[in-house]
Structures are given as structure tokens and as C-alpha cells.
C-alpha positions, 0 to 999 in steps of 0.5 A: 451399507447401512440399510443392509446391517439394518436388515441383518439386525432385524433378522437377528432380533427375530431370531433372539425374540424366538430363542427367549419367549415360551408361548408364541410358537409351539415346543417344536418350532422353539426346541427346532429354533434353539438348536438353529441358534446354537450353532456358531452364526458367521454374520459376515456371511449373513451380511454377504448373502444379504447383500447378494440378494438385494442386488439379484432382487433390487427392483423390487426394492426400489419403493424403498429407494435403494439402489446403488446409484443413490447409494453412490450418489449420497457418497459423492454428495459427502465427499463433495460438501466435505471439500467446500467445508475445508476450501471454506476454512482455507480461504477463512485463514488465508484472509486473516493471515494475508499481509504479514508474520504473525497474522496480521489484517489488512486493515491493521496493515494499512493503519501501520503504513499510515502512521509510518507516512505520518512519521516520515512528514514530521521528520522533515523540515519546513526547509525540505517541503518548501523545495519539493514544493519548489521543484513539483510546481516550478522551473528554474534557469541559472540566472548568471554565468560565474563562480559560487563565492559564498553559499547559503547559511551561516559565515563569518560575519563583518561589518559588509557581510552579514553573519546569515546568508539568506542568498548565494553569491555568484562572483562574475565580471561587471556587466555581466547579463543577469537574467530571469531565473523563473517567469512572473511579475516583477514586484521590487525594481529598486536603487536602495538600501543594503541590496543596492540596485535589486529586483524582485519577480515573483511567481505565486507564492515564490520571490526570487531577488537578484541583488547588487546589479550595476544596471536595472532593465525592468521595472515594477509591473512588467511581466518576464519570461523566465531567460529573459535579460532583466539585469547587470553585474555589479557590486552596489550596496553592500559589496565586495566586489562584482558579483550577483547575489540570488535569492528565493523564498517562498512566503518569506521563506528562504530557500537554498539555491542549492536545493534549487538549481546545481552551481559550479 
């Protein structure tokens, strides 16, 4: 198409030059050419005669590289780069608004995650790490059969009881087994001090203590299974009555049986 407005412009600049220059032609031809150009040229006309000719006669045009394959070739190619140009810029948009409102980067995404997590672990208390850490390393077993009666954490103090309980009480009859909550090493096998008869076992960083046991049946050193009788219901030390008092910590650390094991 444009090669052909191209020739129609030549012919008409032939034409002009014709029409306003004196001396190349004689009288003759210029008056001849004048009254050709005065009449009303339709190039509509013109472009469609030029078209029907260079169709009829396109081999001999094709030095030039005419022909309508190329012409329709050079339009696909158009089309076709156009396409890829707006993929391109899509793509481009769609990678900087994916993962949220308001065009937010991954990477700015990923950061708020972080920080939320952050958030979260600052949250939580000392007392709440040790028990996840408790259940994901550790398997625990009941140590008696009875009934809770007194929890973990603050109570009325006297002078037997003290005002923070750092165990769980479980009341049960005297000589009732005790037996290993957890494996592991039994460090403490004592007759003294407020606990009265007690044990220790411990399992890397965690003790569990049974407390105010009538009877003893391992001593320190000796290793146990965890379900393993180790003990007897009693009430030595400072008691009450006969009951188990159990504790567990990590690190010195006292842990709520509670969080640990479900009691009656």
C-alpha cells in the first residue's frame, strides 16, 4: 500500500513540474498538459488503476520486492511483535501486583510474614515454649491413679503448705504404686527435707520429682523405663494427707503437669 501512494505521488509531481515550468517542453505539450490537469483528477481512481496494474504485472516488479506475500508477511510480523509487546507489559504487572491489594511485592510480602511470626514468638511466654518443647521431644504417662487435689500456681498458704505450688497434687490411698512418668536417669532417691521421701529421674534437660512417697524403689543411678514402678503413696515430709506430689521442669524451670498430661 505504501509503495503504491508512493508512485501515485511521483506521477502527480511529474504532472505539477509539467504544469509550472516554461521551457522544458515546447508550447504544445505544456498548453496539451495544462488542459489534461484542469480537468477534476479523482486519485482514488488513479491509486485503483495503479493497484490493477501492479498486480497484472508484479513479476516485473519483483526486483523491487513487491509482491503481496511480503506485503502480507510484513503485516503479520506487525501483529505479531505487537502481541508479545502487550504479553510483556501483562506479565510485567501481573509480577509486580501478585500477592496482595494494593501492588505489593513478594519480597515486601515475605518481610510482613516475618515480622508477624516475630511478633507472635515475643508473645509467648517462657512457660509456653518449655511445654511445646515438652510435647515435640517427650512422652509422658500418668504416674498414679487418683484425684487432683490441689493444682499448680498460687493457693492459700499455711504453715504445711506453701503459697506457690510448683507441682500438682494427686490424693490416692497409701501404697498406692507410683510409677515413672518419663525414662531416664534417676538423680535424687532421697528420705529428706520438706519433700520427704522423693525421686528425681531425669531426661535430658527435664526432671520430673515424685514426692511424699511412703516407700523408695530405686535408687540414684539406676536407670528406668518410662511405666516402670519406682515408688509408694504416702504422706512424708510436709503433708497432709497421702497423696503423690508431681512435678516437672525444664532447667529449673517449672512446668504445669496440666499443660503436660489431662488429670481428673
Amino acid at each position: 500500500m505504501i509503495m503504491q501512494l508512493a508512485i501515485c505521488a511521483v506521477i502527480y509531481i511529474i504532472f505539477y513540474l509539467i504544469k509550472n515550468t516554461n521551457y522544458i517542453f515546447s508550447d504544445d505539450v505544456i498548453c496539451k498538459t495544462k488542459e489534461f490537469l484542469s480537468y477534476d483528477i479523482n486519485f482514488g481512481n488513479i491509486q485503483n488503476q495503479v493497484s490493477l496494474f501492479i498486480e497484472n504485472n508484479k513479476d516485473k516488479f519483483s526486483f523491487l520486492g513487491i509482491n503481496e506475500e511480503n506485503l502480507q508477511a510484513n503485516e503479520i510480523s506487525n501483529e505479531v511483535k505487537e502481541e508479545s509487546s502487550n504479553e510483556i507489559n501483562e506479565n510485567q504487572i501481573s509480577t509486580n501486583t501478585l500477592g496482595g491489594i494494593g501492588g505489593a511485592s513478594n519480597n515486601e510480602i515475605v518481610e510482613e510474614e516475618s515480622k508477624e511470626t516475630d511478633k507472635k514468638e515475643e508473645k509467648k511466654s517462657q512457660n509456653e515454649i518449655d511445654v511445646e518443647y515438652i510435647k515435640a521431644n517427650y512422652s509422658f504417662k500418668m504416674p498414679v491413679t487418683g484425684t487432683v487435689t490441689s493444682r499448680y500456681g498460687q493457693r492459700e498458704e499455711t504453715e504445711v503448705v506453701s503459697a506457690n505450688h510448683q507441682g500438682i497434687d494427686i490424693g490416692a490411698d497409701e501404697g498406692t504404686p507410683i510409677y515413672a512418668a518419663m525414662e531416664g536417669t534417676v538423680t535424687v532417691s532421697s528420705e529428706e527435707g520438706e519433700y520427704g521421701k522423693h525421686i528425681d529421674i531425669t531426661n535430658g534437660d527435664i526432671l520430673t520429682r515424685y514426692a511424699h512417697c511412703s516407700k523408695l524403689l530405686v535408687k540414684e543411678g539406676d536407670k528406668v523405663k518410662q511405666g516402670e514402678k519406682i515408688a509408694e503413696v504416702g504422706s512424708t515430709g510436709n503433708s497432709t494427707g497421702p497423696h503423690l506430689h508431681f512435678e516437672i521442669r525444664r532447667d529449673d524451670r517449672t512446668i504445669n503437669p496440666e499443660y503436660i498430661l489431662k488429670f481428673d
